[in-house]
C-alpha positions as CSV (number, residue, x, y, z in Angstrom):
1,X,-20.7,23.9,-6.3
2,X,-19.1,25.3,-2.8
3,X,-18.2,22.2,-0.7
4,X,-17.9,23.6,3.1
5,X,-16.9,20.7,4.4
6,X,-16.9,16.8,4.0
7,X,-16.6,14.1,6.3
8,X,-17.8,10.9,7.6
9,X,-17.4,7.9,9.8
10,X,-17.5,4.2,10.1
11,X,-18.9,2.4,13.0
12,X,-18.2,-1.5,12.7
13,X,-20.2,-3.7,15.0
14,X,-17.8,-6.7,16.2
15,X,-20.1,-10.3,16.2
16,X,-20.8,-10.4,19.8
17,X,-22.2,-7.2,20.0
18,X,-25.7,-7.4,22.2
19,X,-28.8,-6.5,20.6
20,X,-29.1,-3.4,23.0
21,X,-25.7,-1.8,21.5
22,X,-26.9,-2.1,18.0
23,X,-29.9,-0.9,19.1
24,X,-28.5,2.4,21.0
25,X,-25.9,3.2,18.0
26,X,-28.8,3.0,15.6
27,X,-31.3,5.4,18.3
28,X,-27.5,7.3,18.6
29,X,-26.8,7.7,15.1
30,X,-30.3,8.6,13.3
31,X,-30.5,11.4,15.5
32,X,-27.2,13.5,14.9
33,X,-27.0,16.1,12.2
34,X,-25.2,15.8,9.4
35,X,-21.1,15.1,9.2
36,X,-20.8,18.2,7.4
37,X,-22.7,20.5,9.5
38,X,-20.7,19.2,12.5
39,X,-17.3,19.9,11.1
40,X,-18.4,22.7,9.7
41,X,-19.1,23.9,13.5
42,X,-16.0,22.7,14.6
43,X,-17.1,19.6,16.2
44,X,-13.5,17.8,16.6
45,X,-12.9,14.2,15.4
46,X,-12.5,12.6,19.0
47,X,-16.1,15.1,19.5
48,X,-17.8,13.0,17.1
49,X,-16.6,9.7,17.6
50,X,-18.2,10.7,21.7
51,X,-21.5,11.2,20.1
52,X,-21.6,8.6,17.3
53,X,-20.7,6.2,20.7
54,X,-23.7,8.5,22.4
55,X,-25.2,6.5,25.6
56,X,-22.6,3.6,25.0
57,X,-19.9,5.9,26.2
58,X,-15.9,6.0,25.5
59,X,-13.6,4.7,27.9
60,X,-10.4,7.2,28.3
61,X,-8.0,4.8,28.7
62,X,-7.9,3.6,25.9
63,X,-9.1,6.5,23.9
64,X,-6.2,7.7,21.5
65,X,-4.9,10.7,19.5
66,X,-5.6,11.0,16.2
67,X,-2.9,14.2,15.7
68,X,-0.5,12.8,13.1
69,X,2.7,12.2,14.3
70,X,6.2,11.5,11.8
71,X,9.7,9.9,12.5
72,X,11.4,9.4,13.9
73,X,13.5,12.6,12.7
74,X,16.2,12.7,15.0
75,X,18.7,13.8,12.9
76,X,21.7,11.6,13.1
77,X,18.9,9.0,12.1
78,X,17.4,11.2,9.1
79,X,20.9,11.2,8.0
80,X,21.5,7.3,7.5
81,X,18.1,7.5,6.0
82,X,19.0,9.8,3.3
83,X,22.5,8.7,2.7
84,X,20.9,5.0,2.5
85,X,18.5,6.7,-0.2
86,X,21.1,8.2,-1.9
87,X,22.9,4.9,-2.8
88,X,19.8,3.9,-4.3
89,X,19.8,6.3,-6.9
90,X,22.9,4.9,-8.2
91,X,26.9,6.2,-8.0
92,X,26.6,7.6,-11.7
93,X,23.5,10.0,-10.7
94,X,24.9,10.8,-7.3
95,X,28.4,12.0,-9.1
96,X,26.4,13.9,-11.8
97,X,24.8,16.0,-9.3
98,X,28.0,16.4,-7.4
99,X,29.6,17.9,-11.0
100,X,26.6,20.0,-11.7
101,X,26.0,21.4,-7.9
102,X,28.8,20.5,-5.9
103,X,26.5,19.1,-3.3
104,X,22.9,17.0,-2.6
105,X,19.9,18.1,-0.9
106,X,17.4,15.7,0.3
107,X,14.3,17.0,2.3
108,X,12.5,14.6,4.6
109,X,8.7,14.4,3.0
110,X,7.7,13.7,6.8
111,X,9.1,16.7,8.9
112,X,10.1,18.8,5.9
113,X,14.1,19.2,7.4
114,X,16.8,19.5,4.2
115,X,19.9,18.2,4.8
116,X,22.8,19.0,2.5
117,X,25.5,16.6,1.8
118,X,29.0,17.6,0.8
119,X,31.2,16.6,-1.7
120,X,33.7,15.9,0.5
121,X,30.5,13.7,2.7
122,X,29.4,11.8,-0.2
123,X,32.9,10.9,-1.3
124,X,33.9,9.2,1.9
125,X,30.9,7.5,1.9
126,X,31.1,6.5,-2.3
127,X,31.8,2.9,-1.2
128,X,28.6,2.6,0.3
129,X,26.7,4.5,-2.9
């Protein structure tokens, strides 16, 4: 099986909602093509959600992004972070990587940024790990 691509959405209609909404999402919705044929054309997300909506419309301002955004990884803050991670490890694991590399490593999972902590870095900072 060769899966192009796979999608979907979910239109919730809130209690007030007039008959004539439900009734243009329904007119809207039964008359688009497939999920997958539209990604597969490379109909965008916010593109879809516009023609899901169809005659209702979309108001801009208060139409958002859905690009994923991380952080904050300002790097003084990363730091703290990873230091604060550190000490929950435990002092005993934190000083048997120090014997066996000298250093730690931690990567960010979010914005992928390593930062390397010294020997001499985690040793002024032992009372806190």
């Amino acid at each position: 099986m060769d899966v192009r691509s796979a999608g979907g959405y979910m239109v919730q209609v809130l209690p007030f909602a007039s008959d004539e909404t439900i009734a243009a999402l329904e007119r809207t919705i039964s008359s688009l093509p497939s999920t997958t044929d539209m990604i597969a054309d490379g109909v965008t997300a916010q593109e879809i959600a516009e023609k899901v909506l169809g005659e209702l419309g979309t108001l801009s301002e208060v139409a958002v992004s859905s690009a994923p955004r991380y952080g904050p990884c300002d790097i003084k803050d990363l730091r703290g972070r990873m230091m604060r991670a550190l000490a929950s490890m435990g002092r005993a694991e934190v000083e048997s990587i120090i014997e066996e590399q000298g250093q730690v490593e931690v990567t960010c999972e979010f914005c992928k940024d390593t930062v390397v902590f010294t020997q001499d870095e985690l040793l002024a900072a032992k009372d806190g790990i």
